[in-house]
N, C-alpha and C positions, 0 to 999 in steps of 0.2 A: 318730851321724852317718850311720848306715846306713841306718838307720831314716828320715832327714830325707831322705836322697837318693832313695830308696823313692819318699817321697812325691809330690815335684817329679819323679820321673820318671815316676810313672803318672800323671799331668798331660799329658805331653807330649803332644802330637796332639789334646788332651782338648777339648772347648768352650769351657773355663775358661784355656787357654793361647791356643787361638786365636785369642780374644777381645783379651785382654791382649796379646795375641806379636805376633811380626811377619807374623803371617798374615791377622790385622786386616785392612790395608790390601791383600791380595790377598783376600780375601773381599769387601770392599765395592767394589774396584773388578767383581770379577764378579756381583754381586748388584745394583748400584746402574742401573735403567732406560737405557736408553737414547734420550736425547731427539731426536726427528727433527726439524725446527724446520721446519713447512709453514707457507706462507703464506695468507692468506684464502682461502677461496673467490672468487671473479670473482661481484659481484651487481650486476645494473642497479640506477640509481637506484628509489625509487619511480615507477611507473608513471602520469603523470596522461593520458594519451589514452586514447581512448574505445576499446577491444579491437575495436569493431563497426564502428570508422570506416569509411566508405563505401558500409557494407551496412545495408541496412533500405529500406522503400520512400520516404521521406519522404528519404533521404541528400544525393541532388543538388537538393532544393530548398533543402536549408539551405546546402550547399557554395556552390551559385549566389547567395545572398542573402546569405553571408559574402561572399563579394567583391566584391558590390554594395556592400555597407552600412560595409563594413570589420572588423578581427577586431575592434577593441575595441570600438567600437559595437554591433557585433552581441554581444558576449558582455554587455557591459551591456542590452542587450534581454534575452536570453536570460537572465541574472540575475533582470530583474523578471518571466517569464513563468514559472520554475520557481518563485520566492515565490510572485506568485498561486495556481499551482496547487495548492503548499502549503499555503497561506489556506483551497482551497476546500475541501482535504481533511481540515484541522481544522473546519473549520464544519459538515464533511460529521457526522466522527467526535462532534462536541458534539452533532447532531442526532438521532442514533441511539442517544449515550452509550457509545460505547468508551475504550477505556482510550488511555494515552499511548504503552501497546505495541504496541496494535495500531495504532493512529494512525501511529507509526511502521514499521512493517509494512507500513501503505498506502502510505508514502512512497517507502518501499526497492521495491516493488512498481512502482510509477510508475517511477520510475528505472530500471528494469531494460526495461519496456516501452518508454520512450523512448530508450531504445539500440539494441534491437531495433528498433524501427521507425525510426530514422534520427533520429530530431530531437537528438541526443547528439554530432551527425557533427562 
């Protein structure tokens, strides 16, 4: 009997008790993270205006011919004037034989000129 109590007593405090024991539930509530609950971040929607509006030399001509012509109208113009230009810059790229990389390359290239100089306003 001596022997048995021996044993469950050098347990006591042990890994193997505190596991099992009622120390359990005081170890896991000090071990277990503590969750802060943050909310999103704050993000704008995605962006469709043009970052350059108003700036570029060609700006107040487009601005003055939107409000002549109307915004839908004019972006249905605008529609078919940046397809053309696409048209000319595939026919350009089949002529010289570049790839569809670099074709597109030309096109992100155009786009970016055409913000800078205003016709994007």
């Amino acid at each position: 009997m001596a022997a048995s109590s021996l044993v469950s007593s050098s347990l006591i405090g042990s890994w193997g008790t505190s596991i099992a024991g009622d120390d359990y539930s005081n170890m896991v509530i000090k071990t277990a993270p503590i969750r802060v609950r943050v909310g999103k971040p704050l993000r704008s929607g995605p962006m469709m205006g043009n970052v350059n509006e108003g700036k570029g030399i060609f700006a107040p001509l487009v601005v003055i011919t939107r409000n002549i012509v109307g915004k839908k109208r004019f972006n249905q113009l605008r529609g078919k004037a940046i397809a053309l230009h696409s048209q000319v810059i595939t026919e350009f790229c089949k002529s010289i034989g570049a790839d569809a990389k670099q074709r597109q390359g030309l096109i992100r290239l155009a786009k970016k000129n055409g913000e800078k100089l205003g016709f994007l306003a």
